[in-house]
py3Dmol code that shows the C-alpha trace and the ligand (Angstrom):
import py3Dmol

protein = """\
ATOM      1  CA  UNK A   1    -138.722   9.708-243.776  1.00  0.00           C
ATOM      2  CA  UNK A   2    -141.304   9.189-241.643  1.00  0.00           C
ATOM      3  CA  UNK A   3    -141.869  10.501-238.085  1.00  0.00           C
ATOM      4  CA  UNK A   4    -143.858   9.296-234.972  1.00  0.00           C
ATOM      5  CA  UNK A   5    -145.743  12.476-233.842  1.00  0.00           C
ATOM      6  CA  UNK A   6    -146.821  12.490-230.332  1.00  0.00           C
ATOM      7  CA  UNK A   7    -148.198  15.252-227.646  1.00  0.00           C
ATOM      8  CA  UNK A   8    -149.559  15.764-224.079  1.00  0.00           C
ATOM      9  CA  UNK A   9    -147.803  12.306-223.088  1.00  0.00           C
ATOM     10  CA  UNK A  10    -148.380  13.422-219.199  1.00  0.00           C
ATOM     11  CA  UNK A  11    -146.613  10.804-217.580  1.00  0.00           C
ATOM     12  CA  UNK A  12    -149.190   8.286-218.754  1.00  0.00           C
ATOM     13  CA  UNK A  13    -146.836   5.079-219.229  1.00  0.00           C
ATOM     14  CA  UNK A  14    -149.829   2.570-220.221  1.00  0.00           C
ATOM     15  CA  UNK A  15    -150.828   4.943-222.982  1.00  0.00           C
ATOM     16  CA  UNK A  16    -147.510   5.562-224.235  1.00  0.00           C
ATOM     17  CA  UNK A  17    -146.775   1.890-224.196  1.00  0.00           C
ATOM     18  CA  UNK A  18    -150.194   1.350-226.555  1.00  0.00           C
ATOM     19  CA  UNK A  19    -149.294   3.721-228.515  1.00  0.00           C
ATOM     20  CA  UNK A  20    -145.532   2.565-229.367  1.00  0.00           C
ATOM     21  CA  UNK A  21    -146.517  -1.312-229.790  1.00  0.00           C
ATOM     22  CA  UNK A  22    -149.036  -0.189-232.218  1.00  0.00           C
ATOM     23  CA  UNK A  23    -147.123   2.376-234.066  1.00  0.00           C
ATOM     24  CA  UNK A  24    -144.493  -0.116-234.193  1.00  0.00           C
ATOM     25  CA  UNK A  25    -141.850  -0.214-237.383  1.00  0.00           C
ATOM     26  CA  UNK A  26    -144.151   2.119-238.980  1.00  0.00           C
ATOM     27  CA  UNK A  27    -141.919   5.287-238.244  1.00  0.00           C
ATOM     28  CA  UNK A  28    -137.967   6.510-238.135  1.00  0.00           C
ATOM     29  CA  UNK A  29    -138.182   9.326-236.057  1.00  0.00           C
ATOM     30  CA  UNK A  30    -140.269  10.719-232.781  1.00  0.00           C
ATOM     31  CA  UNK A  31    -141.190  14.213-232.971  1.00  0.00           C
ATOM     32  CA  UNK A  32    -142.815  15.374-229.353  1.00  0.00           C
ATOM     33  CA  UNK A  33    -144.774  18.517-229.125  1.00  0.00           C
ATOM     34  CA  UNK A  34    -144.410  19.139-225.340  1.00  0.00           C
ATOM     35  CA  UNK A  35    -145.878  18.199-221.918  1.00  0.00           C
ATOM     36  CA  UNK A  36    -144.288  15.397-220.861  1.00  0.00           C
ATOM     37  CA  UNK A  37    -145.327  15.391-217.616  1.00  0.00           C
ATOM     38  CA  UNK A  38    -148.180  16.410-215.206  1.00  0.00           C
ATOM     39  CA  UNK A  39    -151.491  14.954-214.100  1.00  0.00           C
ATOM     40  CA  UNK A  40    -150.375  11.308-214.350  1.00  0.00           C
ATOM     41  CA  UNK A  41    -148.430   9.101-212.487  1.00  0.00           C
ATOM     42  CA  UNK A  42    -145.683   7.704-214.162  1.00  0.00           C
ATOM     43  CA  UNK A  43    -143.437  10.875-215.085  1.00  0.00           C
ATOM     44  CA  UNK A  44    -139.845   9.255-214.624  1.00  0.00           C
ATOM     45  CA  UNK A  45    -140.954   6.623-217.329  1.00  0.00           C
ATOM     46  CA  UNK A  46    -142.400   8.398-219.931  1.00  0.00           C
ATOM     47  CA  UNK A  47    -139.385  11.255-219.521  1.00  0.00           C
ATOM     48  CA  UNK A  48    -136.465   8.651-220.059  1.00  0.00           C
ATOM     49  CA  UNK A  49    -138.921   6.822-222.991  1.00  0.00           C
ATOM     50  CA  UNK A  50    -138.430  10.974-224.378  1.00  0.00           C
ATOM     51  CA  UNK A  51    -135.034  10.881-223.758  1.00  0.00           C
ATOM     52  CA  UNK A  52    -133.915   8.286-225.163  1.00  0.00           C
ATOM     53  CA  UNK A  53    -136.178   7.941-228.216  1.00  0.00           C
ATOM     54  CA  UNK A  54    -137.255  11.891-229.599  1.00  0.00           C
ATOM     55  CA  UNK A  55    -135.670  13.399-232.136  1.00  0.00           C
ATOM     56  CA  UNK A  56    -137.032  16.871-231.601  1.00  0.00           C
ATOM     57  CA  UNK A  57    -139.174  18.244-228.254  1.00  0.00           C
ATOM     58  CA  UNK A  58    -140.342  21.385-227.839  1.00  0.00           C
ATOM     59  CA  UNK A  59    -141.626  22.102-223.620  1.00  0.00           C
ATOM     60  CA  UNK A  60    -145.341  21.918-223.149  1.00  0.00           C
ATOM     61  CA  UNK A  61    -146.693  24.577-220.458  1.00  0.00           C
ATOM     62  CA  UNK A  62    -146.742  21.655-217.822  1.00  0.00           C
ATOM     63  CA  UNK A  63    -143.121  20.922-218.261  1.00  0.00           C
ATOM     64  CA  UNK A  64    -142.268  24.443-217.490  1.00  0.00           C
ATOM     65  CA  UNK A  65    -144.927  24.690-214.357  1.00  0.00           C
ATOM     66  CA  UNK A  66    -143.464  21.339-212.728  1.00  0.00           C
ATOM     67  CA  UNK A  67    -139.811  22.057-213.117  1.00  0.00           C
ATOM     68  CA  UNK A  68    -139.322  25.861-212.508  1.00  0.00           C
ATOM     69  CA  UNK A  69    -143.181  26.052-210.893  1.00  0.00           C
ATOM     70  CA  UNK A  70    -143.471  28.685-212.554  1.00  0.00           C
ATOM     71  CA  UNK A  71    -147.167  30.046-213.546  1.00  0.00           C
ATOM     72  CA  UNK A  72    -148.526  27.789-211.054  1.00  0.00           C
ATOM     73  CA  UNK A  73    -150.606  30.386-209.860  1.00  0.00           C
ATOM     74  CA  UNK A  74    -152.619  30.361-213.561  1.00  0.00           C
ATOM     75  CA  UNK A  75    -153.542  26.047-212.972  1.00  0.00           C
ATOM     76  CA  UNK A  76    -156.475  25.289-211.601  1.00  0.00           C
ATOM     77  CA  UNK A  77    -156.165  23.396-208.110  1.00  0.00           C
ATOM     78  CA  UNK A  78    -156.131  19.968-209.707  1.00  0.00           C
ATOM     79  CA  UNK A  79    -153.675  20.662-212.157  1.00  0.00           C
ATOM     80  CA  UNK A  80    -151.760  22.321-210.008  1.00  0.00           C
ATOM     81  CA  UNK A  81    -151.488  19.519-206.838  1.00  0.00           C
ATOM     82  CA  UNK A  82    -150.559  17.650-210.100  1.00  0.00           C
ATOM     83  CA  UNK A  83    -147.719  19.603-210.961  1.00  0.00           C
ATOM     84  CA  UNK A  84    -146.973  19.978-207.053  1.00  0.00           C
ATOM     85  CA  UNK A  85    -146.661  15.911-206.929  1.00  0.00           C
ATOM     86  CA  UNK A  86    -144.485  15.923-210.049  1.00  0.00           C
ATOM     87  CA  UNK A  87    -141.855  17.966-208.531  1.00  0.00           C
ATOM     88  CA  UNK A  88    -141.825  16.195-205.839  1.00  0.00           C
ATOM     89  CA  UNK A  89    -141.408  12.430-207.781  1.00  0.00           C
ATOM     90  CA  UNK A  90    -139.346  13.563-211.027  1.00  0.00           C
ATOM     91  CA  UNK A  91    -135.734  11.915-210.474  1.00  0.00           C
ATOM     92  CA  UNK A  92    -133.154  15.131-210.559  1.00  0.00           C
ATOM     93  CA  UNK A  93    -131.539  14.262-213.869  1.00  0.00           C
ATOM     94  CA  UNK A  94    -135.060  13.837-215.782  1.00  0.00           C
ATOM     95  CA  UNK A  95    -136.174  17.457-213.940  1.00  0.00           C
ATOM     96  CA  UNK A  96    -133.233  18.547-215.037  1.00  0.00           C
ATOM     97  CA  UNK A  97    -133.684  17.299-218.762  1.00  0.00           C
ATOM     98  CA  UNK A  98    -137.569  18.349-218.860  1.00  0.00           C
ATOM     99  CA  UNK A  99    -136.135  22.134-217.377  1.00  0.00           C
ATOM    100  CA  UNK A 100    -133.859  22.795-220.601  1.00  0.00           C
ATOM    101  CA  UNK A 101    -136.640  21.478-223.271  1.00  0.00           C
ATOM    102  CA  UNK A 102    -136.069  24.319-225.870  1.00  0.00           C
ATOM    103  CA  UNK A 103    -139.373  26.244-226.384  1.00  0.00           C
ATOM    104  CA  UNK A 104    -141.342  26.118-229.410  1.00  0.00           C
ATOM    105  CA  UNK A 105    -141.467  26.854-232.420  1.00  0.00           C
ATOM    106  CA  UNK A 106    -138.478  24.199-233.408  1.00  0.00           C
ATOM    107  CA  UNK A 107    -137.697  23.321-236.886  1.00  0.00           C
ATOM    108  CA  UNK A 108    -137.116  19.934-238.644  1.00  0.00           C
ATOM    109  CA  UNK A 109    -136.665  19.345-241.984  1.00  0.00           C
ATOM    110  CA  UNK A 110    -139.825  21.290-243.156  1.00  0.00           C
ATOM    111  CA  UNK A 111    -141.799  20.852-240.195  1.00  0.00           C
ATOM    112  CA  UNK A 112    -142.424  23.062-237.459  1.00  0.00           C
ATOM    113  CA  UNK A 113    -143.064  22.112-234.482  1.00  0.00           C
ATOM    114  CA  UNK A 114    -145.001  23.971-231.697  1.00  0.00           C
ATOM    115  CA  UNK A 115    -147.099  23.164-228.191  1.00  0.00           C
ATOM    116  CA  UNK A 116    -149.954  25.894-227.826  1.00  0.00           C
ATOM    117  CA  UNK A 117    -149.273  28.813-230.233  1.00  0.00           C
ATOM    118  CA  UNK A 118    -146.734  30.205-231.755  1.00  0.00           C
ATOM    119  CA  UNK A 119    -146.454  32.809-230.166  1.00  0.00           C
ATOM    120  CA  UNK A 120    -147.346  31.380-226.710  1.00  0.00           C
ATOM    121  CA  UNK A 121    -147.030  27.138-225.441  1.00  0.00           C
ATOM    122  CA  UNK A 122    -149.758  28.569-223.003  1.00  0.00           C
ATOM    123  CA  UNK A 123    -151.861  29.552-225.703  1.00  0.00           C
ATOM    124  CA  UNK A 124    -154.859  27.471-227.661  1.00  0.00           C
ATOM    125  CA  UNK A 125    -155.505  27.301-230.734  1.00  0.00           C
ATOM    126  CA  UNK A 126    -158.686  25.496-230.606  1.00  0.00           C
ATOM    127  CA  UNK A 127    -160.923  26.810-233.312  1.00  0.00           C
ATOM    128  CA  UNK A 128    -160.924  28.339-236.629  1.00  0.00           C
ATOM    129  CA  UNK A 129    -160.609  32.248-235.803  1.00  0.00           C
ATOM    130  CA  UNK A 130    -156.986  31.170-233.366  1.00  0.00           C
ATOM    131  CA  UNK A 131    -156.187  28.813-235.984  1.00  0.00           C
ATOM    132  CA  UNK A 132    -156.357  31.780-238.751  1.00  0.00           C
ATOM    133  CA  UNK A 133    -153.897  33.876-236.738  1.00  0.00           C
ATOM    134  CA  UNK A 134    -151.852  31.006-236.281  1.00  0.00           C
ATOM    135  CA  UNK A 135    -151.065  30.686-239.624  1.00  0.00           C
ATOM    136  CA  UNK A 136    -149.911  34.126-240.096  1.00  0.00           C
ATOM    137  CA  UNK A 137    -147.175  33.866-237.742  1.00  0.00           C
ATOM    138  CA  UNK A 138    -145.880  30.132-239.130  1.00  0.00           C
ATOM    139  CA  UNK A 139    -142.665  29.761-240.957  1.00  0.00           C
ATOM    140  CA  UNK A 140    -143.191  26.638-242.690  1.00  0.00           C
ATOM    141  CA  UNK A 141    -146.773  25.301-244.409  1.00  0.00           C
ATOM    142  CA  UNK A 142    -146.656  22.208-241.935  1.00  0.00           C
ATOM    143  CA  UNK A 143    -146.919  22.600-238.421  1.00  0.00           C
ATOM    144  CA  UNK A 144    -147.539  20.155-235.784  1.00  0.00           C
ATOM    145  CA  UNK A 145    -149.108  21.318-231.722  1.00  0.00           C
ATOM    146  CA  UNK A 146    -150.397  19.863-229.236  1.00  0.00           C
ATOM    147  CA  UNK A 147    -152.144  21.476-226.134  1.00  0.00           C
ATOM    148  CA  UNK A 148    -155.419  21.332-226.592  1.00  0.00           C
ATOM    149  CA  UNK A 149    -155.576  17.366-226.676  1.00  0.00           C
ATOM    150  CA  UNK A 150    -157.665  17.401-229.273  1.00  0.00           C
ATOM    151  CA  UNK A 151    -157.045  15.017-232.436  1.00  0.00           C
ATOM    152  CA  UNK A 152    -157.398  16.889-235.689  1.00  0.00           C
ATOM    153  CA  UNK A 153    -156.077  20.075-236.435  1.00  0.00           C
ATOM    154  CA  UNK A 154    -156.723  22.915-239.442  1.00  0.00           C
ATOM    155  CA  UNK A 155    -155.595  23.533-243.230  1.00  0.00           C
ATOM    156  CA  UNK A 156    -155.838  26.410-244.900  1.00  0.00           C
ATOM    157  CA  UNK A 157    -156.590  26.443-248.214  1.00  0.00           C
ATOM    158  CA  UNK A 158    -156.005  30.521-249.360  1.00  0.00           C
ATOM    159  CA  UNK A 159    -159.754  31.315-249.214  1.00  0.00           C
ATOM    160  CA  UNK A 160    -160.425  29.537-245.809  1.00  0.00           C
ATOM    161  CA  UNK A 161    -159.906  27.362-242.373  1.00  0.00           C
ATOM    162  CA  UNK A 162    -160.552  24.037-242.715  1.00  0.00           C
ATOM    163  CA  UNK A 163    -161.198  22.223-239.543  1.00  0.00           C
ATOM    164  CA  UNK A 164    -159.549  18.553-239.643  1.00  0.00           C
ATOM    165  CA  UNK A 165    -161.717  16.276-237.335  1.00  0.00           C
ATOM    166  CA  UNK A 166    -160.301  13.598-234.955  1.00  0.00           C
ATOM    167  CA  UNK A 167    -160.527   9.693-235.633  1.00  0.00           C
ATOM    168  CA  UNK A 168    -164.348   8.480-235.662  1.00  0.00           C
ATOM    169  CA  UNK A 169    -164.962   6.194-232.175  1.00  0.00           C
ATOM    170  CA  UNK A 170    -165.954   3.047-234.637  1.00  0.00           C
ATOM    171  CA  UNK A 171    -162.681   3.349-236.496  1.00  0.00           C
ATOM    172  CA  UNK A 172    -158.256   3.281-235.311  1.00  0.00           C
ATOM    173  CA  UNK A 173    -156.880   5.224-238.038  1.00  0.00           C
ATOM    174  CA  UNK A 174    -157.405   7.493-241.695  1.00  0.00           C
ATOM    175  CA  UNK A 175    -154.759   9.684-243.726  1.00  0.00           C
ATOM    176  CA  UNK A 176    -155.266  13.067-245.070  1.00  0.00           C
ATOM    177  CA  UNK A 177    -152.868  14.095-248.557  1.00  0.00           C
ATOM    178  CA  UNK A 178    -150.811  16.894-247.966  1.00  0.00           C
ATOM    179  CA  UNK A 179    -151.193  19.573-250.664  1.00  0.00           C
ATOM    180  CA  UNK A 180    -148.150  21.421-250.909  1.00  0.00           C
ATOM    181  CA  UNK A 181    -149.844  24.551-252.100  1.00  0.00           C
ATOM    182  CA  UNK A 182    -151.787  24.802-248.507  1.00  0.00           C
ATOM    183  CA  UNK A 183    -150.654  25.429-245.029  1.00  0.00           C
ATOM    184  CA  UNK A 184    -151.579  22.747-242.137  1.00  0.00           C
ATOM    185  CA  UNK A 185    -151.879  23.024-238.404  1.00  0.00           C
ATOM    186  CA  UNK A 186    -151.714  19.342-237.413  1.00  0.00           C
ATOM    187  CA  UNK A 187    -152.415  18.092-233.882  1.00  0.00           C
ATOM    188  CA  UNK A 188    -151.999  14.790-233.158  1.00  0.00           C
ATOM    189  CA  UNK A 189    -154.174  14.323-229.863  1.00  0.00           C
ATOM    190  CA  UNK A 190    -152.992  13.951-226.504  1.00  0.00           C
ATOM    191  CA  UNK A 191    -151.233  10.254-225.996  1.00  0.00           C
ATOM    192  CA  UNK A 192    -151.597  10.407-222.255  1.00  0.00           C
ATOM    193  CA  UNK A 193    -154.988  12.437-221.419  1.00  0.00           C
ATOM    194  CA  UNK A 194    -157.461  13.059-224.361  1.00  0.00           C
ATOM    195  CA  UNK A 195    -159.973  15.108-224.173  1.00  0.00           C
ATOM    196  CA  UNK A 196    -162.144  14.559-227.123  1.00  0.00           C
ATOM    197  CA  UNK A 197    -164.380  12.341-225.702  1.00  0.00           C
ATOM    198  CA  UNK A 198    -163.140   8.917-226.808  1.00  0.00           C
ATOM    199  CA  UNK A 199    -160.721   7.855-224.637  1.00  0.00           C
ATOM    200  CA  UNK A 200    -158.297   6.094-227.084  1.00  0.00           C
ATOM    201  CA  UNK A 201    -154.742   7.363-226.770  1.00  0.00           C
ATOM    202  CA  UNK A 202    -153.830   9.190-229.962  1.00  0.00           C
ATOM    203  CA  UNK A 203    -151.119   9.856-232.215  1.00  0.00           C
ATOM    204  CA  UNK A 204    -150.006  10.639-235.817  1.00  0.00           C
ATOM    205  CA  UNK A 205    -147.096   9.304-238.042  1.00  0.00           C
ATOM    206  CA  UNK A 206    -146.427  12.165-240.975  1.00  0.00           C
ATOM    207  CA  UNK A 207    -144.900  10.426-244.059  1.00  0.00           C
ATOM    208  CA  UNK A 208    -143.109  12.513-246.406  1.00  0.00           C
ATOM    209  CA  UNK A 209    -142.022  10.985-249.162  1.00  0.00           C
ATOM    210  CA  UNK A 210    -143.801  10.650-252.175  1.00  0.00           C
ATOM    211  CA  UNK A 211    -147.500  12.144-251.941  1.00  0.00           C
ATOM    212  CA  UNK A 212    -147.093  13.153-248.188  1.00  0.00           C
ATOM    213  CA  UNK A 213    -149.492  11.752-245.852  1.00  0.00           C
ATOM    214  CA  UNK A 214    -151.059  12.604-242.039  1.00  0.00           C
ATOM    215  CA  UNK A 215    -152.195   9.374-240.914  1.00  0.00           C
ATOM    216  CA  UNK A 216    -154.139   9.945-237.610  1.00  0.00           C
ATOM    217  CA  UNK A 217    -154.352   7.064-234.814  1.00  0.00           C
ATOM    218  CA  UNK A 218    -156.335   5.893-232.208  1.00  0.00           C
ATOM    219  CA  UNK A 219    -155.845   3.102-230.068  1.00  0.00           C
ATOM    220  CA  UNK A 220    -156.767   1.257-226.416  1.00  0.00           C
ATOM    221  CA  UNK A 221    -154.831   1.053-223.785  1.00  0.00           C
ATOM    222  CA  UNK A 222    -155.165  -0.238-219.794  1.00  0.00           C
ATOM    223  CA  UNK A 223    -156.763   2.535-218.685  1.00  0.00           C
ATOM    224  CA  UNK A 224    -157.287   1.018-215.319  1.00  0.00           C
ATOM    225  CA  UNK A 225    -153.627   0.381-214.772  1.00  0.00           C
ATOM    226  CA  UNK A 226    -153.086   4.294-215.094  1.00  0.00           C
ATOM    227  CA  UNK A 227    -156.053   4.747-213.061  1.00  0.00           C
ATOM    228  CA  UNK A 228    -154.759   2.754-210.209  1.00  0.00           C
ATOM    229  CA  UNK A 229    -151.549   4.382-210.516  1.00  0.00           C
ATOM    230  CA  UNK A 230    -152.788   8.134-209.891  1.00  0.00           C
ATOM    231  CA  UNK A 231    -155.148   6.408-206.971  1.00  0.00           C
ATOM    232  CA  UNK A 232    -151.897   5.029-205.350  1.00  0.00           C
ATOM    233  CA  UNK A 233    -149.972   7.998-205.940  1.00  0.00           C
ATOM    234  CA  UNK A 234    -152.572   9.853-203.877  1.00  0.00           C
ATOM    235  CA  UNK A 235    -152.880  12.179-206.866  1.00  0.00           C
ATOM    236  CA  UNK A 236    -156.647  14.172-207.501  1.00  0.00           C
ATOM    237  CA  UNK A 237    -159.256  11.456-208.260  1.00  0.00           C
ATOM    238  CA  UNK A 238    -160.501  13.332-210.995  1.00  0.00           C
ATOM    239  CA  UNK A 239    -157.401  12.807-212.928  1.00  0.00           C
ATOM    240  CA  UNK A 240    -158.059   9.176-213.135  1.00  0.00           C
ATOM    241  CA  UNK A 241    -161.663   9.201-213.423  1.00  0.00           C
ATOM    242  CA  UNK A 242    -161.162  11.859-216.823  1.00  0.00           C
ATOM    243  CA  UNK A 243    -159.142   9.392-218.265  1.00  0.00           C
ATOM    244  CA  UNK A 244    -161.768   6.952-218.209  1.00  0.00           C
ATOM    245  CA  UNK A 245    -164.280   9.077-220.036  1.00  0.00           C
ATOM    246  CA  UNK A 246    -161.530  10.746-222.653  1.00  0.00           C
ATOM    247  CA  UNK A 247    -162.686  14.452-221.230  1.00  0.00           C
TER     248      UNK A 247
END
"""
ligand_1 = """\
1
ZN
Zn -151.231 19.076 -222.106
"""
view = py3Dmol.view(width=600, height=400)
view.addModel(protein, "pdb")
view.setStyle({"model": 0}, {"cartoon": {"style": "trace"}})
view.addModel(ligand_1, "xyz")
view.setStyle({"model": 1}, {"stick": {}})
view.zoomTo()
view.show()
């Protein structure tokens, strides 16, 4: 089996788009670790893509803030006239779908699936120390998140954190081996708003048969027809102009 991982879509249809033409036949199943929606400008596609195509989702924090509005008072103002917008523009069946997304941690096969923490989708785990008490509270030895929209993840090996680092700019793709005898936190990127500095949408297909593999993606996508969307929407400037820099 192998699965399609992808994260922090927020309704950005051009990335998504990229990121499905280049994954191509290359996968049987789409595993989403949360957030949907927010920031961009294309929520009703990229929900009814989800809809139609994930096997497993687990709500991102953004999901829950534009469809119960909920913790809205926690975004900062950008985020939040993005989430604002979103309710306003979701169609009432996708709202309705995004509303029920179970919240993490799900379970597939082996794989757990989470958006922030596990104990919390509003939660980071963003370096080493959050990424050691992470582990501690994981049920199975492969975990995927999302969240932080930041390609990479962490592996721990019994006597330490391992910090998994995202896809260099000069290349699209490389694998890591899974060693069954360690425990992984794996985070794809963010598809639809990365944050890492390259601006590539990102992704990762996990294959599991035979020697298991991570392979981690990049790949370019019109980021000036998602621009001009969030422009025309009348959405915060600064949401397009971050996608142009990948920050
Ligand atoms: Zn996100």
């Amino acid at each position: 089996m192998r699965y399609l991982i992808v994260s922090d879509l927020h309704a950005n249809w051009e990335a998504l788009e990229a990121v499905l033409a280049d994954a191509r036949s290359r996968f049987d199943r789409v595993i989403c670790c949360g957030d949907l929606v927010g920031y961009g400008a294309d929520p009703n596609a990229v929900v009814e893509w989800v809809r139609a195509n994930c096997h497993l989702v687990v709500r991102g924090n953004h999901d829950k803030a534009c469809t119960t509005q909920e913790d809205l008072d926690w975004f900062n103002p950008v985020a939040r006239a993005g989430a604002l917008w979103t309710v306003q523009n979701l169609s009432k069946e996708n709202a309705n779908y995004v509303r029920e997304l179970p919240k993490g941690p799900a379970f597939v096969d082996s794989l757990e699936i989470l958006h922030g923490s596990p104990w919390d989708e509003d939660d980071y785990v963003a370096g080493a120390e959050e990424a050691s008490e992470a582990f501690g509270y994981l049920e199975s030895r492969l975990a995927f998140f999302g969240h932080t929209h930041l390609q990479g993840g962490f592996i721990w090996n019994h006597a330490r954190i391992e910090t998994i680092p995202p896809v260099s700019s000069r290349h699209g793709r490389y694998s890591i081996k899974i060693d069954p005898g360690c425990g992984y936190l794996i985070n794809p990127g963010s598809v639809g708003q990365p944050r890492d500095g390259d601006p590539r949408a990102a992704y990762a297909v996990y294959e599991a048969s035979g020697q298991a593999k991570v392979f981690y993606h990049r790949v370019r996508y019109d980021v000036a027809a998602a621009q001009r969307k969030i422009y025309e929407a009348g959405l915060p400037a600064y949401l397009a102009e971050r996608l142009g820099a990948g920050r």
